[in-house]
C-alpha positions as a Markdown table, in Angstrom:
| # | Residue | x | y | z |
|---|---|---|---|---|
| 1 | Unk | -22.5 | -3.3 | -7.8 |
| 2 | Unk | -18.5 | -3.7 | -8.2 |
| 3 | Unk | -19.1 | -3.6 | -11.8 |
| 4 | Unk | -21.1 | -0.3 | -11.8 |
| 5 | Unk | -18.4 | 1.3 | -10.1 |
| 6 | Unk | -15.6 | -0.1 | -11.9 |
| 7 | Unk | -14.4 | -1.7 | -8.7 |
| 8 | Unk | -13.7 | -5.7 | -9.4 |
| 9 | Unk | -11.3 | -5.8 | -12.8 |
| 10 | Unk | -12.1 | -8.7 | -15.4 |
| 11 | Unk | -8.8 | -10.6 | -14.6 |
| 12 | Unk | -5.9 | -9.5 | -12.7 |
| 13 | Unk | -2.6 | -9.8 | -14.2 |
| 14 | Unk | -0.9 | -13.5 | -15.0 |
| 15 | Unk | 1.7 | -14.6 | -12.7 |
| 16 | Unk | 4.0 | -14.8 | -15.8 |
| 17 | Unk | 3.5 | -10.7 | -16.4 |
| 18 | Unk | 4.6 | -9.9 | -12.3 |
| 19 | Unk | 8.4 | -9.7 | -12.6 |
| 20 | Unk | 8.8 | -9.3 | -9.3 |
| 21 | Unk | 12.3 | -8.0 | -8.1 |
| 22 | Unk | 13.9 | -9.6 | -5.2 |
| 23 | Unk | 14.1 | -7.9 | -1.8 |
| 24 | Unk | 17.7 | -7.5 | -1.0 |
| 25 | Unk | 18.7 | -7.9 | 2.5 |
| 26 | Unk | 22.2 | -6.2 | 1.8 |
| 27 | Unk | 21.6 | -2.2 | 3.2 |
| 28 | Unk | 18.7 | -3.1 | 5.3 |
| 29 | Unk | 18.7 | -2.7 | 9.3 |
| 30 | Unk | 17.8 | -6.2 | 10.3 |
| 31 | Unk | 15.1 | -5.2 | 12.8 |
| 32 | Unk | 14.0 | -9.3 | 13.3 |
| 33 | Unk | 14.6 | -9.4 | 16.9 |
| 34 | Unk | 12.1 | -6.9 | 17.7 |
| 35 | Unk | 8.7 | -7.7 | 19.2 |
| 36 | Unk | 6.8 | -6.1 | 15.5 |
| 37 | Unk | 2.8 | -6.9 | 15.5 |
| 38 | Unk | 0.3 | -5.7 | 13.6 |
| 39 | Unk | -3.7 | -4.5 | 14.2 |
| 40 | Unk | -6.3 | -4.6 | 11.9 |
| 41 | Unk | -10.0 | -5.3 | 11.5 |
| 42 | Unk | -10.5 | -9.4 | 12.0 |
| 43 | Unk | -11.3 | -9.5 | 8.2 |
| 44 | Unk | -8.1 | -7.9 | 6.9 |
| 45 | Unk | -5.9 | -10.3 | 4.7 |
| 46 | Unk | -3.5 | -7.7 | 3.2 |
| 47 | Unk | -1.5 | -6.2 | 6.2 |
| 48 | Unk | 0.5 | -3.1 | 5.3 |
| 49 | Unk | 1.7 | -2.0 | 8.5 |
| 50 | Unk | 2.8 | -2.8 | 11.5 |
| 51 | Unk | 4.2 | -1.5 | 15.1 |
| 52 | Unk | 6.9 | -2.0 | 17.6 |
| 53 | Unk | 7.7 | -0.6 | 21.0 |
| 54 | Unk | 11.2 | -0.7 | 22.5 |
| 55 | Unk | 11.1 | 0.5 | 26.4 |
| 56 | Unk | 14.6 | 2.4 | 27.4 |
| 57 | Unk | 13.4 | 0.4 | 31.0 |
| 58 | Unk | 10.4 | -1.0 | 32.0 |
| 59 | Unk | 7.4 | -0.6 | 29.6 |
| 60 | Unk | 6.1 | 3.2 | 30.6 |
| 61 | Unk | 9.2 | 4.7 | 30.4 |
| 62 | Unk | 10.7 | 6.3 | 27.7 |
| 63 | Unk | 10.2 | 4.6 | 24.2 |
| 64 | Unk | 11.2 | 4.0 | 20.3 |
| 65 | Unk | 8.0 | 3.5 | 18.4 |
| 66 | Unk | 8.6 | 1.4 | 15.3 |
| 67 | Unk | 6.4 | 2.0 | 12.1 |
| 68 | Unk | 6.7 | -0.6 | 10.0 |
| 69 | Unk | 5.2 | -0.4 | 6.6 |
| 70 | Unk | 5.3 | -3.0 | 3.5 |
| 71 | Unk | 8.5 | -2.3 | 1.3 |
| 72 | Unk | 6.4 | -3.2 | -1.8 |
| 73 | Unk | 8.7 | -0.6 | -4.2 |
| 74 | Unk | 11.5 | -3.0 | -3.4 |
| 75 | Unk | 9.1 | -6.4 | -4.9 |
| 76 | Unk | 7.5 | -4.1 | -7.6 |
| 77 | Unk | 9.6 | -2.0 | -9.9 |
| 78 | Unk | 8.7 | 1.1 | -11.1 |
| 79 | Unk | 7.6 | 0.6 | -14.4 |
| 80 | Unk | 6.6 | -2.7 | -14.3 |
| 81 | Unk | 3.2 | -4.7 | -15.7 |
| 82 | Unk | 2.1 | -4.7 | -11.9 |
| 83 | Unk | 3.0 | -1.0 | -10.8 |
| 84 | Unk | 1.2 | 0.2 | -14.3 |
| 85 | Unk | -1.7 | -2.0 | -13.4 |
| 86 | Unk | -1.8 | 0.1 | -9.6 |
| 87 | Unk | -1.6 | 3.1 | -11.3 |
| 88 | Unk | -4.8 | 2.0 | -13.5 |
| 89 | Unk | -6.7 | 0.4 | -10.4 |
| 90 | Unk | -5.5 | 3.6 | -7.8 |
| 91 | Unk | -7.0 | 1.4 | -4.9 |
| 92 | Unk | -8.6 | -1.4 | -3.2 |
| 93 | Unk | -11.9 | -1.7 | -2.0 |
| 94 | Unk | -13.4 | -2.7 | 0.6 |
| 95 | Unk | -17.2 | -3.6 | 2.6 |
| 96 | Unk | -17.9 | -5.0 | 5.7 |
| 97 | Unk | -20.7 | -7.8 | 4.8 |
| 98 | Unk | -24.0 | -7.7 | 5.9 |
| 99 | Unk | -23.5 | -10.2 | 9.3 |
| 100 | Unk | -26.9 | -11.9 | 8.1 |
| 101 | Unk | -25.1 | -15.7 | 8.3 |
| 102 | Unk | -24.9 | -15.8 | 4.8 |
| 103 | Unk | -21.5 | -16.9 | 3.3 |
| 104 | Unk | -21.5 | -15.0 | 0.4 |
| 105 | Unk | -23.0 | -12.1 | 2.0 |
| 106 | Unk | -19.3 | -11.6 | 4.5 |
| 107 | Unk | -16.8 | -8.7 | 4.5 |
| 108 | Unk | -14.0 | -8.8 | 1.8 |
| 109 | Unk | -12.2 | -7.1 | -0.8 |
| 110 | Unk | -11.2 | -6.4 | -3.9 |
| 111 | Unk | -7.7 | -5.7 | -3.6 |
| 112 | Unk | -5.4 | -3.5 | -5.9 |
| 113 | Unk | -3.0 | -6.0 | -6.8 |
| 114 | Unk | -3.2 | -9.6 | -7.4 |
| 115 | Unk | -5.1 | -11.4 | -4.0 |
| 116 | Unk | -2.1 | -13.8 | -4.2 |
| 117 | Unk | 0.1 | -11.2 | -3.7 |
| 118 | Unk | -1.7 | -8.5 | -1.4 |
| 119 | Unk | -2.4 | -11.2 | 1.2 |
| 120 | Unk | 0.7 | -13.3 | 0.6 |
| 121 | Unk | 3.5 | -12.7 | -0.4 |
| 122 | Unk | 4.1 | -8.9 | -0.3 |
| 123 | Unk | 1.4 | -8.9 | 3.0 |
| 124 | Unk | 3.1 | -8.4 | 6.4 |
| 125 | Unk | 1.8 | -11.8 | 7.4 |
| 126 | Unk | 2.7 | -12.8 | 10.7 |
| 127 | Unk | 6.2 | -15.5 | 11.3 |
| 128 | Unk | 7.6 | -14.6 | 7.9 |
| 129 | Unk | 10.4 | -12.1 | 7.2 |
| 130 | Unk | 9.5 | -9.2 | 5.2 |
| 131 | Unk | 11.2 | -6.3 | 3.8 |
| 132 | Unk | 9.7 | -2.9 | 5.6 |
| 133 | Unk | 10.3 | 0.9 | 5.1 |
| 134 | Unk | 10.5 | 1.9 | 9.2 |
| 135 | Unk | 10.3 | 4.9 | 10.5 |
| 136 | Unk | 11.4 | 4.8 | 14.2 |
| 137 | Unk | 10.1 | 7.9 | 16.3 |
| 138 | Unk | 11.4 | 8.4 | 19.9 |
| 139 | Unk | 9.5 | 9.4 | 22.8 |
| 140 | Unk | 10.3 | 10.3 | 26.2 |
| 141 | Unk | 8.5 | 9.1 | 29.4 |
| 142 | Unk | 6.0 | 12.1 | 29.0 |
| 143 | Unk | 4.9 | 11.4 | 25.2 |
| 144 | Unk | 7.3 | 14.1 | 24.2 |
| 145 | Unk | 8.3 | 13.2 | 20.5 |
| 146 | Unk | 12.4 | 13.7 | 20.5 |
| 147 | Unk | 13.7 | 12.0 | 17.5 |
| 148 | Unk | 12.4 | 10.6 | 13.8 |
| 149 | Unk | 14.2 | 8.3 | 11.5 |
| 150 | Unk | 13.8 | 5.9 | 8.6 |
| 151 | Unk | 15.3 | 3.1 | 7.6 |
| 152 | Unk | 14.9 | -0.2 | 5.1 |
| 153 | Unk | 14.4 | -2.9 | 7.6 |
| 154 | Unk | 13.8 | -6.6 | 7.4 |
| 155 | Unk | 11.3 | -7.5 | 10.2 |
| 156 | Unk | 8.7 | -10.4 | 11.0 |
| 157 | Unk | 5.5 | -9.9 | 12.7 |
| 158 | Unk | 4.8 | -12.0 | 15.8 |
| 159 | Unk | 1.5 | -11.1 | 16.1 |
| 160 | Unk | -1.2 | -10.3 | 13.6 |
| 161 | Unk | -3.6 | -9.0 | 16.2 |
| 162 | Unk | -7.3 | -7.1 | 16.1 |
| 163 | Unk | -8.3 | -3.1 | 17.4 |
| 164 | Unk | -10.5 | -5.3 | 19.6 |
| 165 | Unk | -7.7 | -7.8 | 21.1 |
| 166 | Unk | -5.3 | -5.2 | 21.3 |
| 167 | Unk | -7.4 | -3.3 | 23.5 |
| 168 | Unk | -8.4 | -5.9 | 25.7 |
| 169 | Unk | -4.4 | -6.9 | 25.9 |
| 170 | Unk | -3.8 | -7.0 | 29.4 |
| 171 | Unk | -0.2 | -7.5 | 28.9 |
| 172 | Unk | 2.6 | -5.0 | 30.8 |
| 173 | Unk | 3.7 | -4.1 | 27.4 |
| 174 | Unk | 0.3 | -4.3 | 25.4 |
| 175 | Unk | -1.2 | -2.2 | 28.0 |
| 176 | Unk | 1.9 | 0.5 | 28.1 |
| 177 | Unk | 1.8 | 0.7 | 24.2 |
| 178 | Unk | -2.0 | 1.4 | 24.6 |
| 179 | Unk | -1.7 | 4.5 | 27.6 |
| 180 | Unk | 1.2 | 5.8 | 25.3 |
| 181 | Unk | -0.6 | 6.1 | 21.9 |
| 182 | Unk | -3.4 | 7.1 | 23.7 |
| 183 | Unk | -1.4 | 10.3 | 25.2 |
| 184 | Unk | 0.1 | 10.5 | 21.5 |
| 185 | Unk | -3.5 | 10.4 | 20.1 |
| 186 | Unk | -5.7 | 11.9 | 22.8 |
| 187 | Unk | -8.4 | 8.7 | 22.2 |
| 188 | Unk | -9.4 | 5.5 | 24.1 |
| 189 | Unk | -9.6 | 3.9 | 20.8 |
| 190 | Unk | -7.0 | 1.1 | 19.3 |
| 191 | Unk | -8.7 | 2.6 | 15.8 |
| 192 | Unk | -7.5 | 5.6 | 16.6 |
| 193 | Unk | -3.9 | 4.9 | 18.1 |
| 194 | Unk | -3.1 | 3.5 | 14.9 |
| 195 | Unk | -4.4 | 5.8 | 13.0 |
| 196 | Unk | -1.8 | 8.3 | 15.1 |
| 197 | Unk | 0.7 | 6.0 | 13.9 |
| 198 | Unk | -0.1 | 6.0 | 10.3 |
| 199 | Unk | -0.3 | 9.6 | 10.2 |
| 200 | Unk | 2.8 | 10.2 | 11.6 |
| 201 | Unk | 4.2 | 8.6 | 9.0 |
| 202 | Unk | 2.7 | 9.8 | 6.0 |
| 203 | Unk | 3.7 | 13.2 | 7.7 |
| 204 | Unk | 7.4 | 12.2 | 7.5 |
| 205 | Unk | 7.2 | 11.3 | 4.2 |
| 206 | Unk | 5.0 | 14.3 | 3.0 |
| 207 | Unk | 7.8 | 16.3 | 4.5 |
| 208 | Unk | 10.5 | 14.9 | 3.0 |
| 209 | Unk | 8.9 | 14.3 | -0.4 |
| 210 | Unk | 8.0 | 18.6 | -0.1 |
| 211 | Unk | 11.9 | 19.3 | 0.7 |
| 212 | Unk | 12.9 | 17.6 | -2.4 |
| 213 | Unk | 10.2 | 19.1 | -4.3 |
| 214 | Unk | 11.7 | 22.2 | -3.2 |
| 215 | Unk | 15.1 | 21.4 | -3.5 |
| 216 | Unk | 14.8 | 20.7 | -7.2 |
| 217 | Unk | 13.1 | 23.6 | -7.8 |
| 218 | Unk | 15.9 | 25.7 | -6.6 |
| 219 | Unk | 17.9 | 23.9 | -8.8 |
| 220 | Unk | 19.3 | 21.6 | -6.0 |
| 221 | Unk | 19.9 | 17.6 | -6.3 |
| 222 | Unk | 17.6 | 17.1 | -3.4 |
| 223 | Unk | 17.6 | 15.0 | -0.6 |
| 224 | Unk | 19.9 | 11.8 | -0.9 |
| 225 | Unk | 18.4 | 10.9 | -4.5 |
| 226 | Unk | 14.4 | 11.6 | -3.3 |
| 227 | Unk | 12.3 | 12.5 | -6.3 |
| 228 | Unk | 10.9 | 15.9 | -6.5 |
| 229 | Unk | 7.5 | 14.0 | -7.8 |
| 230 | Unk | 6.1 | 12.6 | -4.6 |
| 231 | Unk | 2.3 | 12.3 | -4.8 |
| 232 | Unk | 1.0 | 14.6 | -2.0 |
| 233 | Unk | -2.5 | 14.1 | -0.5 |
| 234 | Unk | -3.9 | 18.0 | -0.5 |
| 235 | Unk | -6.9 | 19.1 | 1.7 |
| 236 | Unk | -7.2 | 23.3 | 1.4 |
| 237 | Unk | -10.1 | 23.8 | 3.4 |
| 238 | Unk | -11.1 | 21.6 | 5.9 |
| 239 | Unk | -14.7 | 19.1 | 5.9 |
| 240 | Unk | -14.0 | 19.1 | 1.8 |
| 241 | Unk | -12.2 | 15.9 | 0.1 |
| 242 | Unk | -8.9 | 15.5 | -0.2 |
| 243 | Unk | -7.2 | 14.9 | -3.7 |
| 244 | Unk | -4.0 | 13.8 | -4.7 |
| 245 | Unk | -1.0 | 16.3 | -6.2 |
| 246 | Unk | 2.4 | 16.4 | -7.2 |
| 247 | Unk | 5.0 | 17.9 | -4.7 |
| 248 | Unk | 6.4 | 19.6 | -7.5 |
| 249 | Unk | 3.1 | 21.7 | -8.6 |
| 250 | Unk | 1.8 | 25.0 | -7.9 |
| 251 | Unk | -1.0 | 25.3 | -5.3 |
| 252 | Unk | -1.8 | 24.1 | -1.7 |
| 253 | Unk | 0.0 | 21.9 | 0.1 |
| 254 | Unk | -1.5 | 21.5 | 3.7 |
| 255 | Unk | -3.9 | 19.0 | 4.7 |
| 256 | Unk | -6.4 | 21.2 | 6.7 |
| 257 | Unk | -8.4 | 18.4 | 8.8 |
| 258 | Unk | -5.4 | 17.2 | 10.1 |
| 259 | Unk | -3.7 | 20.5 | 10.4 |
| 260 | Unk | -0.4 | 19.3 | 8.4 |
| 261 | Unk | 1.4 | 21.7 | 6.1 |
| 262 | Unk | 2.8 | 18.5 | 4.6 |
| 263 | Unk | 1.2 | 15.3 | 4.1 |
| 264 | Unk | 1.7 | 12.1 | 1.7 |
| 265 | Unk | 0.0 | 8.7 | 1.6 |
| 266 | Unk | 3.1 | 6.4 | 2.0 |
| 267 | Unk | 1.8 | 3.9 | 4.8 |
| 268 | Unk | -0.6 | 1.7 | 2.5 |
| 269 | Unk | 1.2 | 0.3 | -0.4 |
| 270 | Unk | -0.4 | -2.7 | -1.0 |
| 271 | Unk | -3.6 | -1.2 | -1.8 |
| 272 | Unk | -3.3 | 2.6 | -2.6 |
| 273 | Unk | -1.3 | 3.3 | -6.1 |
| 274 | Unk | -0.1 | 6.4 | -4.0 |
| 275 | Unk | 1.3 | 5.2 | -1.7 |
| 276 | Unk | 3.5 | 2.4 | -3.4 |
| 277 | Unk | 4.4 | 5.5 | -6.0 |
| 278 | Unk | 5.7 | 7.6 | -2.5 |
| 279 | Unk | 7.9 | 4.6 | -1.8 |
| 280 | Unk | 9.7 | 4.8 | -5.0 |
| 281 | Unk | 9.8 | 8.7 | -4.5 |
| 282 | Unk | 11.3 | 8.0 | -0.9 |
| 283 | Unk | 13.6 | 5.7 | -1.9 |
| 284 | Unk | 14.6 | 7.4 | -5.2 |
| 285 | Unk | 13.6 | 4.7 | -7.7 |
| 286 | Unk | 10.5 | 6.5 | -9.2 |
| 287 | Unk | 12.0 | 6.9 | -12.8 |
| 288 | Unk | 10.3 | 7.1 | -16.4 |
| 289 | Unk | 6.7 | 6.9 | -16.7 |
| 290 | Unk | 6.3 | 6.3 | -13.5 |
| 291 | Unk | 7.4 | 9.9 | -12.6 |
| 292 | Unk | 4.6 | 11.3 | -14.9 |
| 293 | Unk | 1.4 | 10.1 | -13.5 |
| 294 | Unk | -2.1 | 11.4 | -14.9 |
| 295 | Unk | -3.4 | 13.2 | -11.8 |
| 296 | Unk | -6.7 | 14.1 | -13.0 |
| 297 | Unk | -6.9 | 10.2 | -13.9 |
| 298 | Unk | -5.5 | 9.3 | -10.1 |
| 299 | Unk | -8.4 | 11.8 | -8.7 |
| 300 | Unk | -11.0 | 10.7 | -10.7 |
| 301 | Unk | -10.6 | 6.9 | -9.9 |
| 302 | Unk | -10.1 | 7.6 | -6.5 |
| 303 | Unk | -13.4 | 9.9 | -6.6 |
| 304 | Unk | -14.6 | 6.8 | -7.6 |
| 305 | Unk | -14.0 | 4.4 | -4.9 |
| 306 | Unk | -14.6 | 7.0 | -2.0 |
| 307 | Unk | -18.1 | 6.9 | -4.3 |
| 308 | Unk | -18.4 | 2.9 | -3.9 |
| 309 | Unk | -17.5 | 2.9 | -0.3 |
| 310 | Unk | -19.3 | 6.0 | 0.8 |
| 311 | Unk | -23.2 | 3.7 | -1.0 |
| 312 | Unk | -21.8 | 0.1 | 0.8 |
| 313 | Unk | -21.4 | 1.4 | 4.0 |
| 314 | Unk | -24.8 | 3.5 | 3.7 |
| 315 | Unk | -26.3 | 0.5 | 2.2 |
| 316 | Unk | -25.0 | -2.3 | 4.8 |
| 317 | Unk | -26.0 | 0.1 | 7.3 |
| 318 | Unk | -29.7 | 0.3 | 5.9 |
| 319 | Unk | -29.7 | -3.2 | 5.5 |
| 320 | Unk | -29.1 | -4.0 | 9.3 |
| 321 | Unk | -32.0 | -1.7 | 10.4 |
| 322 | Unk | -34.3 | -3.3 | 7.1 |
| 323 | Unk | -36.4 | -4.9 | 9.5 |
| 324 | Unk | -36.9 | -1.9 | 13.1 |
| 325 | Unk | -35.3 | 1.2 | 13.4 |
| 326 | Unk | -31.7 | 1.0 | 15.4 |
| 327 | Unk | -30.0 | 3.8 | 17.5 |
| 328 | Unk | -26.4 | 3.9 | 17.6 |
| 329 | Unk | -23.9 | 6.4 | 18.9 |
| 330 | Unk | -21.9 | 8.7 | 17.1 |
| 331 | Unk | -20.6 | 11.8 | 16.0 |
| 332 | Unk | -19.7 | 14.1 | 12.7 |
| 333 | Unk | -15.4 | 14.3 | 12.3 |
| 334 | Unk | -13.4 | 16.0 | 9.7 |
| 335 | Unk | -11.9 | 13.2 | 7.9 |
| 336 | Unk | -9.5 | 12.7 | 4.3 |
| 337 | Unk | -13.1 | 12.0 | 2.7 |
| 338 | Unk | -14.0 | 15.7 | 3.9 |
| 339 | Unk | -17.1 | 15.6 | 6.3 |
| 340 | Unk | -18.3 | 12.3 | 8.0 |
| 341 | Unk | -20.4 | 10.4 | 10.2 |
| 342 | Unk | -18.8 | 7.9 | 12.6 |
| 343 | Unk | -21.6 | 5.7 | 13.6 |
| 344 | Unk | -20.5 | 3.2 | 16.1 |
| 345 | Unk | -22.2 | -0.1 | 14.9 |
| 346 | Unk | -21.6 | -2.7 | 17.8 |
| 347 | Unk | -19.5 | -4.5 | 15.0 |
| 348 | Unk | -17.1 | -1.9 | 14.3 |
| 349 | Unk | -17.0 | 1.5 | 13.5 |
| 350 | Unk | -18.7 | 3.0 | 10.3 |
| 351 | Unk | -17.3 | 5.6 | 8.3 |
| 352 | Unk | -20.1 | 7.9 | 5.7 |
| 353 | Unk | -19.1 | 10.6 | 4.1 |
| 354 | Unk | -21.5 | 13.7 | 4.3 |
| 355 | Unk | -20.6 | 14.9 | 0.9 |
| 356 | Unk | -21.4 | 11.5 | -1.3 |
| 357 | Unk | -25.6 | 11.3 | -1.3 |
| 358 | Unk | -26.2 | 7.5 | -1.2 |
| 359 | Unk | -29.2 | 5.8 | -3.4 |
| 360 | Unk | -30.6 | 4.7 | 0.8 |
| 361 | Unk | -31.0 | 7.0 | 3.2 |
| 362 | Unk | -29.8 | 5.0 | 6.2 |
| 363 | Unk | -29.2 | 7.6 | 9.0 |
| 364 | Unk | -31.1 | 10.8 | 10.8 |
| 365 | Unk | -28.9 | 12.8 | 12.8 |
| 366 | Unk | -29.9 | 14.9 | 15.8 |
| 367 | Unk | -28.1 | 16.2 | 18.6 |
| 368 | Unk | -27.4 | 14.8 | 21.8 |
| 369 | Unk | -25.3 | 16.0 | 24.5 |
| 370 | Unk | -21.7 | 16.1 | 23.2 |
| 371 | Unk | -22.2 | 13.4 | 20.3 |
| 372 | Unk | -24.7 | 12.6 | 18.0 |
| 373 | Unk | -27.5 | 9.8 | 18.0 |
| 374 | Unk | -27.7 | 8.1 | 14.7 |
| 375 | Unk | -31.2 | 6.6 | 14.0 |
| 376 | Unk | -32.2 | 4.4 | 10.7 |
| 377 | Unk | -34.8 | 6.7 | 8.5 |
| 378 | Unk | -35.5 | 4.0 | 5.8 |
| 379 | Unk | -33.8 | 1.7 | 3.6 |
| 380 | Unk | -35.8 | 2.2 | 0.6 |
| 381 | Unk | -34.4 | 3.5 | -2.4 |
């Protein structure tokens, strides 16, 4: 099935061909003291990103919000055997196993870049010091966003934590993190404060990868050396998928689910090709070839695994109701993919686009009260 959609490659590249550069600690805001942890699914092995709070007093108060994200442009040149391979592979891929006992039947992935470097050494893996591209956002005591700034940090994370034990945290500062993201976000969910984090990001960066765009074409120098040929992730109409253009082209801009005139996939560079290609841009290092990228190549390949994780989530969904129908809650959200269900599993949450038609047929939807009840149909082909 991996095969069919072009997901697992036939041999990543040789340790011999990485040529990675080394992360240079001189110019970097040594961020090591602070309390940096990271929240992910319990099956996730290559750890982007990562957070830190620090309270002007007592957790509640007033805060700097730290979002830490995997300096991988400063491992993987531009140019190089492994950040032509990312342009090639555009993405990992993920699925979420089938929970039946069976070994081989568990979560994984396929990641974009070698597995020993996605979950070592480039991964933000907790009690090691890694280089990070922050971007510190200040808040007041109300949620009031004051202030936002970047920076090339070294940082370690001191806890590699899970959306379920982060929300369970009862910890003063745990538990203050969680009420503030949660005014920030406007959900409950530990899914969704971080995905408020990582959107806040990528907004910074789309931003800033726009003004140079603009810049340049005015026949300015830019922003401090930021390439005019960031990668922007473009959504005209909302409930349709988003694709991927260059800051510098003609055409829409806005991402129109998220209502942002400027957005940029720059939080996720171990496993998205754009994202690790927005570092550079950021950081003013995308040079050569790597400036030119095929965008009609990037789109299609990313079509591609939207395509192969839009069938294993329908599928592993199917294949949990194979034997009596289940109900679960849910509802229908604008999302990057365009239109999806979010089916709320009792494992996780599950994400299906509406606009990819799966080979199964998991999922009926019919109203009820606010949400939506989601009941298995049949898992026959």
């Amino acid at each position: 099935y991996q095969r069919h959609f072009g997901v697992r490659p036939c041999r990543y590249p040789l340790p011999a061909e990485w040529h990675l550069a080394d992360a240079d600690a001189e110019g970097r805001l040594d961020c090591t003291a602070l309390d940096v942890f990271s929240v992910d699914n319990a099956s996730t092995r290559d750890i982007d990103d990562a957070l830190s709070f620090e309270w002007a007093g007592e957790p509640g108060g007033a805060c700097t919000i730290g979002i830490h994200v995997a300096d991988v442009a400063a491992r993987v040149s531009c140019g190089s055997t492994l950040f032509e391979w990312a342009r090639k592979r555009v993405s990992s891929a993920y699925h979420g196993g089938l929970d039946d006992g069976v070994e081989e039947h568990a979560g994984g992935s396929v990641p974009m870049l070698p597995p020993e470097l996605a979950h070592g050494e480039l991964s933000l893996n907790e009690g090691v010091p890694r280089p990070a591209l922050s971007l510190f956002v200040g808040v007041d005591a109300g949620g009031a966003v004051l202030s936002r700034m970047h920076a090339r940090t070294t940082i370690v994370n001191r806890n590699a934590t899970t959306y379920a034990a982060f929300g369970a945290d009862a910890a003063p500062g745990a538990a203050a993190a969680r009420n503030l993201l949660g005014r920030l976000s406007g959900s409950a969910e530990p899914e969704d404060h971080v995905a408020w984090a990582m959107i806040a990001y990528n907004a910074y960066f789309g931003q800033m990868l726009t003004a140079a765009a603009d810049a340049a074409a005015a026949g300015g120098d830019g922003d401090g050396g930021v390439s005019s040929r960031g990668m922007l992730r473009v959504q005209p109409v909302a409930g349709t998928p988003a694709t991927y253009a260059l800051a510098c082209a003609a055409g829409p801009r806005g991402h129109a689910s998220l209502g942002l005139a400027h957005y940029a996939h720059t939080s996720s560079p171990i496993r998205r090709y754009s994202d690790l290609h927005n570092q550079h841009a950021a950081l003013g290092t995308l040079v050569g070839a790597g400036a030119e990228p095929e965008m009609g190549a990037i789109n299609a390949r990313a079509s591609d695994i939207a395509r192969y994780h839009a069938h294993t989530a329908a599928m592993e969904l199917a294949y949990r109701c194979r034997d009596a129908p289940i109900e679960f809650d849910g509802h229908v959200e604008m999302a990057d993919e365009g239109a999806c269900l979010r089916i709320y599993t009792g494992r996780g949450r599950v994400r299906v686009p509406l606009q990819v038609r799966p080979s199964a047929h998991p999922a009926v939807v019919r109203p009820e009260q606010e949400n939506l009840a989601l009941a298995h149909a049949s898992s026959a082909s």
